[in-house]
N, C-alpha and C positions, 0 to 999 in steps of 0.2 A: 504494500500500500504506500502512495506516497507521502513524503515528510507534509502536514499540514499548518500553514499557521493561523491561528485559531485567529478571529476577529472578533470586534465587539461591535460592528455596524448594526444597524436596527434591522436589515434585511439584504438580501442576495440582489444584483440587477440581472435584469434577463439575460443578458452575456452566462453571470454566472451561475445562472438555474440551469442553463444548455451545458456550460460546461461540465456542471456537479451531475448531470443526468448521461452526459458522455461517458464519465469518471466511473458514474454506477454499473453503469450496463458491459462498461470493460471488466470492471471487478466481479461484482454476481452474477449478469447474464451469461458470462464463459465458466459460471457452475465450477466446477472440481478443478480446471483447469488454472483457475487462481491459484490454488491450494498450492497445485503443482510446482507454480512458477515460483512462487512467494515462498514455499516452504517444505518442499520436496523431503528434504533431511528432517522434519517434523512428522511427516505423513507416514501413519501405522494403516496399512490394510486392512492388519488381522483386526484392530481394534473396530475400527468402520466397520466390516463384516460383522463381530460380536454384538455392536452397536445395534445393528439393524436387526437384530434376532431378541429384542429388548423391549418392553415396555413401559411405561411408567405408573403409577399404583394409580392414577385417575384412566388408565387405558391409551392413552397417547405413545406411540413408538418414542422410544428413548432421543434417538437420533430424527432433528426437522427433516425436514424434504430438502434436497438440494446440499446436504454436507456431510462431509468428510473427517474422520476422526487424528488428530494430531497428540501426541503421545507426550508434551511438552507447551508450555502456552509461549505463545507467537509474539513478540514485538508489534504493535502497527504504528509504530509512527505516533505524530503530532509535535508539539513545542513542548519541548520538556519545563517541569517546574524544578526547583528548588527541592533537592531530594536529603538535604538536611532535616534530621527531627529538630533539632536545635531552633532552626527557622521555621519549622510548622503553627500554624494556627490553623483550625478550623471554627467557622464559627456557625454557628443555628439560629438563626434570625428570621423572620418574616413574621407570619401570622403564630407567633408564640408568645405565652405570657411572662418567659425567663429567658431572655438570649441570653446566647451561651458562647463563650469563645475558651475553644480548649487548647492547652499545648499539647506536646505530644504524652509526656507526660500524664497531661488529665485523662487523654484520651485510653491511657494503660491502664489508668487505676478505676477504671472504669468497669461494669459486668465485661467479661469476655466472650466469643463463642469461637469454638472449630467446627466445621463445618464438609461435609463434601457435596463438593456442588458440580452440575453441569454449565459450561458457560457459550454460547452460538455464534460467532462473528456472521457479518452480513456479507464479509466476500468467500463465504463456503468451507470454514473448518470450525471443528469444535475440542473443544477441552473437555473431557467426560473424570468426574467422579475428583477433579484436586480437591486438593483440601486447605479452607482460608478460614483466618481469624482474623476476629475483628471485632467492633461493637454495633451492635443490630442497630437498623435507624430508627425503627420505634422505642428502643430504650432512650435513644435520644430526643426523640418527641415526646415521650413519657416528661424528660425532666426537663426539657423546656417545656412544657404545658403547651400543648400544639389546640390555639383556636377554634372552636368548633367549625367556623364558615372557611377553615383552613380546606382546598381541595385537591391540591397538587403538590409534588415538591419539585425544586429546582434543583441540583446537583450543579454546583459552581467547581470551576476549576481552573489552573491557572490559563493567564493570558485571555482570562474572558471565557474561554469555554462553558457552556454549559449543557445540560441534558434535561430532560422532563418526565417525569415518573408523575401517573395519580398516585396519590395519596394514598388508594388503598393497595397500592403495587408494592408502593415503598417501605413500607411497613411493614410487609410480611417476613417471616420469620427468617427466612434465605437472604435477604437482603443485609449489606453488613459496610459499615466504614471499614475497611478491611487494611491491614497495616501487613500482614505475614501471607505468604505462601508456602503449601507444603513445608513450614516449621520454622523455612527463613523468611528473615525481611524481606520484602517485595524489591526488585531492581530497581534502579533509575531507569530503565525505559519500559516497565511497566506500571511504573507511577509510584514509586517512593518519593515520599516516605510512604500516603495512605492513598487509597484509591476508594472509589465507590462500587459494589458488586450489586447487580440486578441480575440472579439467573433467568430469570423468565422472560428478559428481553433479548436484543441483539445486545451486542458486548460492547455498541457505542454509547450505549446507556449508563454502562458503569465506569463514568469517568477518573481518569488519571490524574495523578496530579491534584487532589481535593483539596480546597481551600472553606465550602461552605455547603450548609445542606439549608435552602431556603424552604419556608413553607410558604403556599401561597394560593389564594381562591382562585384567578382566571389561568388554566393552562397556559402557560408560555413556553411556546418551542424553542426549541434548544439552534446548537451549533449547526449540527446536519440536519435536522427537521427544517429549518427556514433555507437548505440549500436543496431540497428535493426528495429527503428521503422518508420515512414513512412512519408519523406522530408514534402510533405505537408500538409497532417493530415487534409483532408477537411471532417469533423466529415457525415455530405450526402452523402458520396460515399463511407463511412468507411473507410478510409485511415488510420490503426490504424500500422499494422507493415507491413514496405517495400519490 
């Protein structure tokens, strides 16, 4: 995928809706063969195969439509942040009754969870079963006191980034500020120090590089959503671009 530099414009010009809709259709329209190109030395067959003979406890095959199982989670890019814990802040603001701004620190001494999760990229590989720790983002709405007329969350990240989760996505129990992979700290180019985990979405939802977890009443799309790609991105019904 290519190096992205994240913006904070209010929105895309039609130059770049066409280009962000070029970009897609190289990426997930050519299916597996992304995979290929992008990450060959990641690409397990056996595990794909095993994948596909899999279900998941509500009946849904383990493995979406259209992907490839990688044996190792992928780099994709973007503007990196500040991969100091030193330099972390996150903060919890918006429709909350206790903003919260944690260091890295608060963020440890906080409930913890491990977890194994599946995770979907939208240009056709998946991460089946790693295992991340983190602290759930309902614990974190729990103690900022999340608004009742609160209906969305924002996931802020550096350089402006952002992503869009409802409220009732973000909150669920898989969802995690997540600091550790498989036991160690997360890389700098998979978003150390802490990143954001949404399994149930595409994997651009769980942004790198977290800086803030906003709550907020009116939906606000994100980075890739205002450039073409598809508000909910429920990886089973292919939700890749809008």
């Amino acid at each position: 995928m290519q190096r992205v530099k994240y913006s904070n414009s209010s929105g895309p010009s039609e130059r770049e809706r066409l280009q962000s809709r070029r970009r897609f259709i190289q990426f997930a329209g050519a299916g597996t063969a992304v995979v290929a190109l992008g990450g060959m030395h990641y690409l397990s067959e056996d595990l794909t195969r095993k994948a596909l003979a899999e279900t998941l406890p509500d009946g849904r095959p383990r493995l979406p439509p259209g992907q490839r199982v990688l044996s190792q989670l992928k780099p994709m890019g973007g503007e990196e942040g500040n991969p100091s814990p030193g330099a972390f802040r996150l903060t919890v603001h918006g429709l909350v009754e206790h903003p919260l701004e944690l260091t890295f620190a608060d963020l440890l001494a906080l409930p913890q969870v491990t977890l194994a999760a599946d995770v979907h990229c939208v240009t056709g590989w998946s991460l089946l079963g790693a295992k991340w720790t983190g602290v759930p983002v309902a614990e974190l709405a729990r103690r900022a006191g999340v608004k009742p007329e609160a209906r969305h969350v924002v996931f802020e990240a550096a350089h402006g980034y952002t992503a869009n989760v409802p409220l009732r996505d973000a909150t669920k129990d898989d969802v995690l500020v997540a600091h550790r992979l498989e036991g160690q700290p997360l890389s700098r180019a998979n978003g150390a120090p802490v990143r954001g985990l949404v399994p149930s979405r595409y994997f651009w939802k769980s942004a790198k590089w977290l800086t803030g977890v906003r709550f907020v009443q009116k939906d606000e799309p994100g980075y890739w959503e205002t450039r073409g790609y598809n508000n909910h991105a429920d990886p089973w019904r292919e939700e890749r671009y809008g």
